[in-house]
KEKOL-75335 format. One record per residue (C-alpha): x, y, z; chain; residue number from 1. Coordinates in nm, 2 decimals. Example, Ala and Ser with C-alpha at 12.3 -4.5 7.8 and 13.67 -1.06 7.14 Angstrom:
# residues 2
+--------+--------+--------+--------+-----+
|     c1 |     c2 |     c3 | cadena | num |
+--------+--------+--------+--------+-----+
|   1.23 |  -0.45 |   0.78 |      A |   1 |
|   1.37 |  -0.11 |   0.71 |      A |   2 |
+--------+--------+--------+--------+-----+
This chain:
# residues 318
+--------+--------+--------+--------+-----+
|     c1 |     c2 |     c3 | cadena | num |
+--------+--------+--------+--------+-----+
|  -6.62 |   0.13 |  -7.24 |      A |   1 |
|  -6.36 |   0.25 |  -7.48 |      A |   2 |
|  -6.72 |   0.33 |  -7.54 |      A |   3 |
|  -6.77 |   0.49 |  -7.22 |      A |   4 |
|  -6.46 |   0.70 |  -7.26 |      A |   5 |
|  -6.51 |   1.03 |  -7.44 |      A |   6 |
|  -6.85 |   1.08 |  -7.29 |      A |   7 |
|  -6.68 |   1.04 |  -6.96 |      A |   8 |
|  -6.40 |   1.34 |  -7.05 |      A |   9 |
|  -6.70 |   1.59 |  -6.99 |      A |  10 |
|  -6.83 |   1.43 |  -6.71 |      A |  11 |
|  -6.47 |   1.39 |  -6.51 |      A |  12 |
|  -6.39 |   1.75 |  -6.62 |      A |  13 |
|  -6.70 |   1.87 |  -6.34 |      A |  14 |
|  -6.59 |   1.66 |  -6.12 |      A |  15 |
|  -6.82 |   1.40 |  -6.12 |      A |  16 |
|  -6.52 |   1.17 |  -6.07 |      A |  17 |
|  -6.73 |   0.90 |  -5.88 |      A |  18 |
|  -7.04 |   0.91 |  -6.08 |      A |  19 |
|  -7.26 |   0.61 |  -6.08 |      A |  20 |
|  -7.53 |   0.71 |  -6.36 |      A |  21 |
|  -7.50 |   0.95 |  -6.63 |      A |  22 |
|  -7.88 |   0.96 |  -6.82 |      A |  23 |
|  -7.85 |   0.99 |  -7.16 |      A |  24 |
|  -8.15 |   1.24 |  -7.29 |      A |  25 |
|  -8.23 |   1.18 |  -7.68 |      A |  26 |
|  -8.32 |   1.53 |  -7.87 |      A |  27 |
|  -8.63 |   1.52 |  -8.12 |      A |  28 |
|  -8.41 |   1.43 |  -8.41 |      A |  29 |
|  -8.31 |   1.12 |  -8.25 |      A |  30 |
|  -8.64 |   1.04 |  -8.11 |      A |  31 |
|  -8.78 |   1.06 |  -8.49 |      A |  32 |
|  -8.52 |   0.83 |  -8.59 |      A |  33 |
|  -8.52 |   0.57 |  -8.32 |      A |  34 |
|  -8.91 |   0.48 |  -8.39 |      A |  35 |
|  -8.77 |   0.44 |  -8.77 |      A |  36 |
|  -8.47 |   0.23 |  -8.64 |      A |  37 |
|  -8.77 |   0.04 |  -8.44 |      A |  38 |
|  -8.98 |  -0.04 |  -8.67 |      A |  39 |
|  -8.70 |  -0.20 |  -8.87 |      A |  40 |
|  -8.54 |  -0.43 |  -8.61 |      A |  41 |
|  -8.85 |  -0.48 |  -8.43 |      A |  42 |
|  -8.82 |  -0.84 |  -8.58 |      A |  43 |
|  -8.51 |  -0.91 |  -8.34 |      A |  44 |
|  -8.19 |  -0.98 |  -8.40 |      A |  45 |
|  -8.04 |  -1.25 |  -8.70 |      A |  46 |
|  -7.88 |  -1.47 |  -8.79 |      A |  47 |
|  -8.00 |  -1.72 |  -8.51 |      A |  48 |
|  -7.79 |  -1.72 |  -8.18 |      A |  49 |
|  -7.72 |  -1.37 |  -8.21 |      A |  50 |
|  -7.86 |  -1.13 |  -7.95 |      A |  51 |
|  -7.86 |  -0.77 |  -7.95 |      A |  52 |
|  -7.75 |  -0.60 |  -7.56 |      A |  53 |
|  -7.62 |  -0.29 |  -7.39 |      A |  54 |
|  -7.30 |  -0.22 |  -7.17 |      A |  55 |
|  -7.18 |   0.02 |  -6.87 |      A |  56 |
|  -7.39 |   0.32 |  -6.84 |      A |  57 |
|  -7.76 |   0.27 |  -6.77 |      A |  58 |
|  -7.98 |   0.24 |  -7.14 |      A |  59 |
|  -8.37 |   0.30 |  -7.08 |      A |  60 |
|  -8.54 |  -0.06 |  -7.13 |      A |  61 |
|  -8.91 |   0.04 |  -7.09 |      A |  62 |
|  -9.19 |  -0.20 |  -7.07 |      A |  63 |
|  -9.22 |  -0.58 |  -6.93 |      A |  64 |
|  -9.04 |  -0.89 |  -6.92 |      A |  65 |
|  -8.93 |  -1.04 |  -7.14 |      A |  66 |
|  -8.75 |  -0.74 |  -7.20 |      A |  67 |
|  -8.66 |  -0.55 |  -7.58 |      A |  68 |
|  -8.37 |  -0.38 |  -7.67 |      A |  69 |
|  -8.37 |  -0.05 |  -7.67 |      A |  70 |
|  -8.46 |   0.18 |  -7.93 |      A |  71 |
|  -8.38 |  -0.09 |  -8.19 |      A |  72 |
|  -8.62 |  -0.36 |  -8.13 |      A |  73 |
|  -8.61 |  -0.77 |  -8.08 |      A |  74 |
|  -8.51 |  -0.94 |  -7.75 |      A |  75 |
|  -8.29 |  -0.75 |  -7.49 |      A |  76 |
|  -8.00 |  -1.01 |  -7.51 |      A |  77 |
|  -7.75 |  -0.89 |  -7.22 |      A |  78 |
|  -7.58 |  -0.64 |  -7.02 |      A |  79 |
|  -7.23 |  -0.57 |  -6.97 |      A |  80 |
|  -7.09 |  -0.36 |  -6.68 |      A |  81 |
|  -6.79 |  -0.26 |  -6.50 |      A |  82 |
|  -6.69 |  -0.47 |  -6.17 |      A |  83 |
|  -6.44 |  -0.24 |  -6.10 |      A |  84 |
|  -6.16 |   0.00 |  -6.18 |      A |  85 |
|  -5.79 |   0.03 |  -6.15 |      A |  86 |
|  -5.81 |   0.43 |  -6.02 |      A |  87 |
|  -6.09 |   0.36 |  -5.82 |      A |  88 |
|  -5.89 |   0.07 |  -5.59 |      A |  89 |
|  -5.58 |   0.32 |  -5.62 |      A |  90 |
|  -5.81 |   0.58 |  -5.47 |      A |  91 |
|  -5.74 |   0.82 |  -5.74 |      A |  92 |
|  -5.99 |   1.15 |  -5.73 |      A |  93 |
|  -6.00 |   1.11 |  -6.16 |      A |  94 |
|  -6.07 |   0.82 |  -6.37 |      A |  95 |
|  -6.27 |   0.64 |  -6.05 |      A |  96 |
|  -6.58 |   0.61 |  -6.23 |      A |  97 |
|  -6.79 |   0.33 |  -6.17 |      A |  98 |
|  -7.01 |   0.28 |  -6.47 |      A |  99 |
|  -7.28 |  -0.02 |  -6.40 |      A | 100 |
|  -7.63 |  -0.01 |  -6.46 |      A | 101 |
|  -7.88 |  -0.23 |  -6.18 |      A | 102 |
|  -8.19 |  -0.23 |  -6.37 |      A | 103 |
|  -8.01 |  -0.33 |  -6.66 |      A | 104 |
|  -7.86 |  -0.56 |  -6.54 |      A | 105 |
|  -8.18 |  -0.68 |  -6.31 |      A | 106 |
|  -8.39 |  -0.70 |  -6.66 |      A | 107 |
|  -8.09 |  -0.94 |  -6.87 |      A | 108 |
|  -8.13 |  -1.12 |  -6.59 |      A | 109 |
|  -8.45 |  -1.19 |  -6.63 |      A | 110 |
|  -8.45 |  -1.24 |  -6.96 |      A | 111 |
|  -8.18 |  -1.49 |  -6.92 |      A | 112 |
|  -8.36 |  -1.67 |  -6.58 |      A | 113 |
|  -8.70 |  -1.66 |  -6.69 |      A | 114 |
|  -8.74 |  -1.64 |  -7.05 |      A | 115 |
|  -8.40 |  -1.83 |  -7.18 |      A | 116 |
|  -8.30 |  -1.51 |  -7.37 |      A | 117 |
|  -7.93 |  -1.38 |  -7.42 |      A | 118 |
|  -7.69 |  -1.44 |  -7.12 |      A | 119 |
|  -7.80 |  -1.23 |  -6.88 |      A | 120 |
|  -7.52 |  -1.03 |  -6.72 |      A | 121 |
|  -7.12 |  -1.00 |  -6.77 |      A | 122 |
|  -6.88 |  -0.80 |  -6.62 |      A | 123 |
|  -6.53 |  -0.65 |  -6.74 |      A | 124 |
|  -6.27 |  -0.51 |  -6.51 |      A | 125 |
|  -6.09 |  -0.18 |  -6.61 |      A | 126 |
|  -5.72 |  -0.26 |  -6.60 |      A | 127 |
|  -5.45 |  -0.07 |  -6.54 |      A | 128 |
|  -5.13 |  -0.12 |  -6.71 |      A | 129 |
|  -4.80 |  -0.21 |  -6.54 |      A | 130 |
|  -4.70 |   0.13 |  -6.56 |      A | 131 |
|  -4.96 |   0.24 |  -6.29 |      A | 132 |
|  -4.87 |   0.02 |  -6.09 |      A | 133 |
|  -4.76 |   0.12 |  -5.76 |      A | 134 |
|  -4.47 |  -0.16 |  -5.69 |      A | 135 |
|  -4.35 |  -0.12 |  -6.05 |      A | 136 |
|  -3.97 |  -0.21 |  -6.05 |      A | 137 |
|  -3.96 |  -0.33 |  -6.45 |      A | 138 |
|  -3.98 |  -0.67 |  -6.40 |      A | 139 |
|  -4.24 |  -0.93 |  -6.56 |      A | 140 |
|  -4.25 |  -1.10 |  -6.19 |      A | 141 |
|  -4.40 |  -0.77 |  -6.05 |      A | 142 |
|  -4.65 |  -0.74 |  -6.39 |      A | 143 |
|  -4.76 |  -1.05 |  -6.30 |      A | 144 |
|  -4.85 |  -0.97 |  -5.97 |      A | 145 |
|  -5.05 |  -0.62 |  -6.05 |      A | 146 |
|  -5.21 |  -0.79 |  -6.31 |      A | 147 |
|  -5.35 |  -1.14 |  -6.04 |      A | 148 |
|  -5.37 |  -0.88 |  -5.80 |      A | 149 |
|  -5.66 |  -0.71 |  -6.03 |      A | 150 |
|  -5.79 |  -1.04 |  -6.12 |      A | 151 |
|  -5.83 |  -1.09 |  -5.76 |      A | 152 |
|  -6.04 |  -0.75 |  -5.69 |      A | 153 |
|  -6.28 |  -0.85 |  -6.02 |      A | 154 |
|  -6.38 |  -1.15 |  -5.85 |      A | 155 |
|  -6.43 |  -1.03 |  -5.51 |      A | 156 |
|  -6.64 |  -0.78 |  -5.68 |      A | 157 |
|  -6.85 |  -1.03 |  -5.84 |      A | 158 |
|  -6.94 |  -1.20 |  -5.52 |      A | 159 |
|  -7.17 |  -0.92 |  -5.48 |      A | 160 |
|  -7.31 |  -0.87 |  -5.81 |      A | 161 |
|  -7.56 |  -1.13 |  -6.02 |      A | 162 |
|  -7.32 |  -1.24 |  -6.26 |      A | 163 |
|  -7.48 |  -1.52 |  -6.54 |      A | 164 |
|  -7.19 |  -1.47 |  -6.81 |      A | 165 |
|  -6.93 |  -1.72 |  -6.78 |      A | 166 |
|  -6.67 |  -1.49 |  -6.94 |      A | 167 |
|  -6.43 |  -1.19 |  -6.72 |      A | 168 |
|  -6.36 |  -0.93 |  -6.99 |      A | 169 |
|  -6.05 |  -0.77 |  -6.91 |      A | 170 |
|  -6.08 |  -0.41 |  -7.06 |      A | 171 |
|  -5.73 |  -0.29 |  -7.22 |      A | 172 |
|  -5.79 |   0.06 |  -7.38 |      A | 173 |
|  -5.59 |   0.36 |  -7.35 |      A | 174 |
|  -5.93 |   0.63 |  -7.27 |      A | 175 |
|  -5.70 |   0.96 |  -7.30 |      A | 176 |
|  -5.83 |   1.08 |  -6.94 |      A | 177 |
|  -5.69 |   1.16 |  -6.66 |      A | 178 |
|  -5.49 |   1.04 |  -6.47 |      A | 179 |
|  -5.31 |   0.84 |  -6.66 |      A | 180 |
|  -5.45 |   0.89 |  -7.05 |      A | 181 |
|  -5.29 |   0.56 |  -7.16 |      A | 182 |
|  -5.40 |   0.38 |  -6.84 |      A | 183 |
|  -5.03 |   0.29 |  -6.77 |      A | 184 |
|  -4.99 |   0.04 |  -7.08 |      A | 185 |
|  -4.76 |   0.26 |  -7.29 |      A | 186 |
|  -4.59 |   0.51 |  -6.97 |      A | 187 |
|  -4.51 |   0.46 |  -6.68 |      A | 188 |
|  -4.60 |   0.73 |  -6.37 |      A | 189 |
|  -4.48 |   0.88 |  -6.06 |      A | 190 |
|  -4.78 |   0.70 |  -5.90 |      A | 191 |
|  -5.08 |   0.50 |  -5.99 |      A | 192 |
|  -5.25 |   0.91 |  -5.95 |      A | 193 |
|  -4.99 |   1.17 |  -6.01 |      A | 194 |
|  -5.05 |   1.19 |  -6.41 |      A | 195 |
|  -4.67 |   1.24 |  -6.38 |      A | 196 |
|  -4.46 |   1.03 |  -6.65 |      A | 197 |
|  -4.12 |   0.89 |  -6.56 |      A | 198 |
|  -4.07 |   0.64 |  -6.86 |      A | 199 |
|  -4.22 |   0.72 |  -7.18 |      A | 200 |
|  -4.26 |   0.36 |  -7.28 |      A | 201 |
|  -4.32 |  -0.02 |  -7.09 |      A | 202 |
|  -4.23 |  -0.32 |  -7.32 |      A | 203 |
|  -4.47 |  -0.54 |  -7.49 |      A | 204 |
|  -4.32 |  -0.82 |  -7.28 |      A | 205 |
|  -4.42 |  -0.60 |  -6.95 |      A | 206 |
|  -4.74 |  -0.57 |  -7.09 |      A | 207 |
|  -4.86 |  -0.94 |  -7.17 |      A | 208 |
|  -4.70 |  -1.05 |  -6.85 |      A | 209 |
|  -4.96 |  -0.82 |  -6.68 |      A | 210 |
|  -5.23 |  -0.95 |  -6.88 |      A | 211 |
|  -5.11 |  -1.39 |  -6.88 |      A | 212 |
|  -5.10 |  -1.30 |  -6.43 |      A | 213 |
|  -5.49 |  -1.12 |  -6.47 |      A | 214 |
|  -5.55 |  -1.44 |  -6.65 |      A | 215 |
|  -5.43 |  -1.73 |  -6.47 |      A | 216 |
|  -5.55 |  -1.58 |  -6.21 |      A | 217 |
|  -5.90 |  -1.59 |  -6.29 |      A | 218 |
|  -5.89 |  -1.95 |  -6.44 |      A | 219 |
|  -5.72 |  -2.07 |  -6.13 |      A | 220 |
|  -5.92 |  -1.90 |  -5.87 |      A | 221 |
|  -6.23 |  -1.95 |  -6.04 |      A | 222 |
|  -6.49 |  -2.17 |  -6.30 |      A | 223 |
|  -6.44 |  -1.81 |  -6.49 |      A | 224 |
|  -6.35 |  -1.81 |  -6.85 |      A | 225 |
|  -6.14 |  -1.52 |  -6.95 |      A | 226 |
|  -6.16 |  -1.21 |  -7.22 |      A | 227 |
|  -6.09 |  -0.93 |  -7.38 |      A | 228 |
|  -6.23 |  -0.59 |  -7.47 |      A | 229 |
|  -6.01 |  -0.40 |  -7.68 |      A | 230 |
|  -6.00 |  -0.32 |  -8.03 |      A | 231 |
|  -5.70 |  -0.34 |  -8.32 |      A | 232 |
|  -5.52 |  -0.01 |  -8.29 |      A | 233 |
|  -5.53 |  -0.01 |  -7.92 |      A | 234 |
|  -5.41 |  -0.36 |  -7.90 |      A | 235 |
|  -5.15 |  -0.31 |  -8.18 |      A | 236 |
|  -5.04 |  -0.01 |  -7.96 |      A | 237 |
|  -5.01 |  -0.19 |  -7.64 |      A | 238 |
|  -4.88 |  -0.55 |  -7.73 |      A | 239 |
|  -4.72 |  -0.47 |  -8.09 |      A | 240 |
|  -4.77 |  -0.70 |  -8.34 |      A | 241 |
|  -4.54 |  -0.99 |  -8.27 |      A | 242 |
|  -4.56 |  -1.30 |  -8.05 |      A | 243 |
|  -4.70 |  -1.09 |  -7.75 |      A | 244 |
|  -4.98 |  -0.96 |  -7.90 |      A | 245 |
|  -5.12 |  -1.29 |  -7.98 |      A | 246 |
|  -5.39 |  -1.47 |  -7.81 |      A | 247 |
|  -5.58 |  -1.75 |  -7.99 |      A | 248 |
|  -5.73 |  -1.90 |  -7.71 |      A | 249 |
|  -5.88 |  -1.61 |  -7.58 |      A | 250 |
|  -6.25 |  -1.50 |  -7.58 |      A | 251 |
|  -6.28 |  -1.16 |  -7.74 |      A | 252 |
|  -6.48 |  -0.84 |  -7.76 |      A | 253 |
|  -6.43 |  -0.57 |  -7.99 |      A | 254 |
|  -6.49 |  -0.18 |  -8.07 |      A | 255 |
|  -6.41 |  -0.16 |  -8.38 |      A | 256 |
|  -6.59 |  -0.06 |  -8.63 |      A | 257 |
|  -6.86 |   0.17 |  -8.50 |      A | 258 |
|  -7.12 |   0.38 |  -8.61 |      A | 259 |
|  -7.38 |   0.64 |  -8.48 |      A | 260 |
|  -7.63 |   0.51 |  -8.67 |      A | 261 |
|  -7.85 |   0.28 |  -8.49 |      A | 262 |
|  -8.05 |   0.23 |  -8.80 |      A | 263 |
|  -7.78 |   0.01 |  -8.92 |      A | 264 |
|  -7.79 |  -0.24 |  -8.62 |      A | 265 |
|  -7.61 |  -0.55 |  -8.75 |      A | 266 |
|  -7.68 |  -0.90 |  -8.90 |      A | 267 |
|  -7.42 |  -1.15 |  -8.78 |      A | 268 |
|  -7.06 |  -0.95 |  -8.75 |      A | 269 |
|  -7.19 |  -0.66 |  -9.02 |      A | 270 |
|  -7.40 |  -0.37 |  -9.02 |      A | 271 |
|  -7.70 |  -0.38 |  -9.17 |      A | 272 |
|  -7.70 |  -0.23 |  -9.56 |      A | 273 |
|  -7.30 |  -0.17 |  -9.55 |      A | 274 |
|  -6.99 |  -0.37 |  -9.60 |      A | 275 |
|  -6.83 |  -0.25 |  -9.26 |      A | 276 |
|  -6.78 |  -0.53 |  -9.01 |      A | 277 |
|  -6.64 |  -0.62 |  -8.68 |      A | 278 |
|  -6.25 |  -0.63 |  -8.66 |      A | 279 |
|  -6.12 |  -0.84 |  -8.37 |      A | 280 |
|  -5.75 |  -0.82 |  -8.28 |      A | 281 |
|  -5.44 |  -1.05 |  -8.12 |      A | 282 |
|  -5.49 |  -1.27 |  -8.45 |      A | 283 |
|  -5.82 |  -1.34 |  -8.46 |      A | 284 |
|  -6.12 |  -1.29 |  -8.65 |      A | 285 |
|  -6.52 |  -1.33 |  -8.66 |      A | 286 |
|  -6.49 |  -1.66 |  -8.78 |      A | 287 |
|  -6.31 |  -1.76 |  -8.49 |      A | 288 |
|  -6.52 |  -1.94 |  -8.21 |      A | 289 |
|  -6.37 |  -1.72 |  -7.95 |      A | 290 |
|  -6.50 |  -1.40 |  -8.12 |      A | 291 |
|  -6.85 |  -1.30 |  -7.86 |      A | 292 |
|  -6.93 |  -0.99 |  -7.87 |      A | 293 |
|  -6.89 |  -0.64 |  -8.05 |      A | 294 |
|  -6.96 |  -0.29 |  -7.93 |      A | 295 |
|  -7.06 |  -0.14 |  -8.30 |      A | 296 |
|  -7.22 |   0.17 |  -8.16 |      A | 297 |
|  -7.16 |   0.41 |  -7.83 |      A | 298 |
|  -6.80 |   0.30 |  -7.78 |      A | 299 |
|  -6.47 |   0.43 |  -7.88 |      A | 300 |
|  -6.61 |   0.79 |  -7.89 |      A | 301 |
|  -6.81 |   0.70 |  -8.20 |      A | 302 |
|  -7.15 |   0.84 |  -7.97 |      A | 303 |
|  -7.55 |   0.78 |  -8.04 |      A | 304 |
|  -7.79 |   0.99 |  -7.83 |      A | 305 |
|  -7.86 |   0.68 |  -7.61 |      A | 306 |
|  -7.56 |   0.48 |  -7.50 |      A | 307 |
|  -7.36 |   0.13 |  -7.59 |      A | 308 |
|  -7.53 |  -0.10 |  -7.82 |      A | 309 |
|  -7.33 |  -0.47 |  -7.84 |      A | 310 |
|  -7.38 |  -0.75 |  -8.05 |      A | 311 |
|  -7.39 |  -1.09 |  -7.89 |      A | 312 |
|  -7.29 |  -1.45 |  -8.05 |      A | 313 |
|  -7.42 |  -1.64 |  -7.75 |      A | 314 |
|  -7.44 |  -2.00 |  -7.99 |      A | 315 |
|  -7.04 |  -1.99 |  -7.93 |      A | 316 |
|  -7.05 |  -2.00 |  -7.57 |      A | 317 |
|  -7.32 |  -2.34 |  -7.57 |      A | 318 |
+--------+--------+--------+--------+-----+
């Protein structure tokens, strides 16, 4: 996700604008260093109700149920991948990428059904801001609308997918591609497509109106809990740092920090032989119950040879 982002600039810039799967082909280098990263982790992922999993783009998992992670060893613990996508319903010819992964998904699944590993699979919905919105007249009213109006198009995407994960991440980032780079959060455009900005800012209270509609609307419509993917700079950026960027109550996923290493795959919220660790946002941290899951390697243009590697708390969500 913010993950999926920079890899995607190439792939958008050809015109691949609707791509579906984008292999990932390791060099020798890499190859060399994932059996060493195997052979490390092959003992699974600790402490105990931690899983390790993979998001968005499709991630070889080789072999036979139950199903390992790959290149890093233990249990394959979940999959995480895009419902949907703001430019795609605008029908925007940039930024519609679809980036979900069925035999992913297929295999968490049936680590999750059969074998009582991980969570199976989640979703996230790619928001756009208010400022892409095509109704957008500056009001929260009309913020909230765009942002139920999303809601709405997640769950109707969900009906056809095999969804397991009780929680709807809501994924606020600001990618830096066309065709809006800041996905309407901080601008506001001609258009949801035109890439042409008429107001260089949208206030924070625009903003978390966009997100509190998204939400209510999935808690009312649905048995769905509701989340967030983001990480502290972009949410900082988007919501500020005062009452609107807050959300306590609010399940959580985070970017931030990453690494290309894959050797240092973590235990608990750290990575493994270092004293960097996950950073949540909104005023929350790792040792809050709504902390889930962290993206500590693919994301946020930090890029491995392979793809997104998460880590899961899934004791938090029994």
């Amino acid at each position: 996700m913010g993950a999926i982002l920079k890899a995607l600039c190439l792939i958008l810039s050809v015109g691949a604008a609707a791509a579906v799967t984008v292999p990932r082909v390791a060099d020798a280098p890499a190859a060399a260093t994932a059996t060493a990263t195997a052979a490390t982790a092959a003992a699974g992922d600790t402490p105990a109700g931690f899983y390790y999993g993979t998001d968005s783009w499709p991630v070889s998992v080789t072999g036979s149920a139950p199903y390992h992670e790959p290149v890093i060893g233990g249990s394959y613990g979940g999959y995480v991948g895009m419902a949907g996508n703001w430019a795609r319903m605008e029908g925007c010819t940039t930024g519609n990428f679809l980036a979900w992964a069925p035999a992913n998904s297929a295999q968490a699944n049936t680590n999750y059904t059969k074998y009582h590993i991980g969570i199976g699979t989640g979703v996230y919905w790619y928001m756009g801001g208010p400022g892409v919105d095509p109704h957008w007249n500056g009001t929260t009213a009309e913020a909230s609308s765009w942002g139920a109006l999303q809601a709405a198009r997640a769950l109707a995407a969900m009906k056809l997918l095999h969804v397991t994960y009780p929680v709807v991440w809501a994924d606020i980032e600001t990618p830096q591609i066309a065709p809006a780079p800041d996905n309407g959060w901080n601008s506001v455009y001609s258009s949801p497509c035109s890439g042409r900005v008429v107001q260089g800012y949208v206030p924070v209270s625009i903003d978390r109106a966009e997100f509190t509609g998204f939400a209510a609307y999935i808690t009312t419509h649905s048995s769905y809990k509701v989340g967030v993917y983001s990480s502290p700079q972009v949410w900082s950026s988007i919501f500020g740092t005062g009452k609107a960027s807050l959300i306590p109550n609010t399940y959580e996923w985070t970017y931030w920090t990453e690494t290309s290493s894959l050797a240092q795959a973590p235990v608990g919220w750290c990575l493994r032989g270092t004293s960097s660790c996950a950073e949540f946002f909104g005023g929350q941290t790792s040792a809050s119950k709504y902390a889930l899951m962290w993206q500590w390697s693919g994301g946020g243009g930090i890029r491995n040879a392979y793809g997104d590697f998460d880590q899961i708390d899934v004791a938090r969500m029994k």
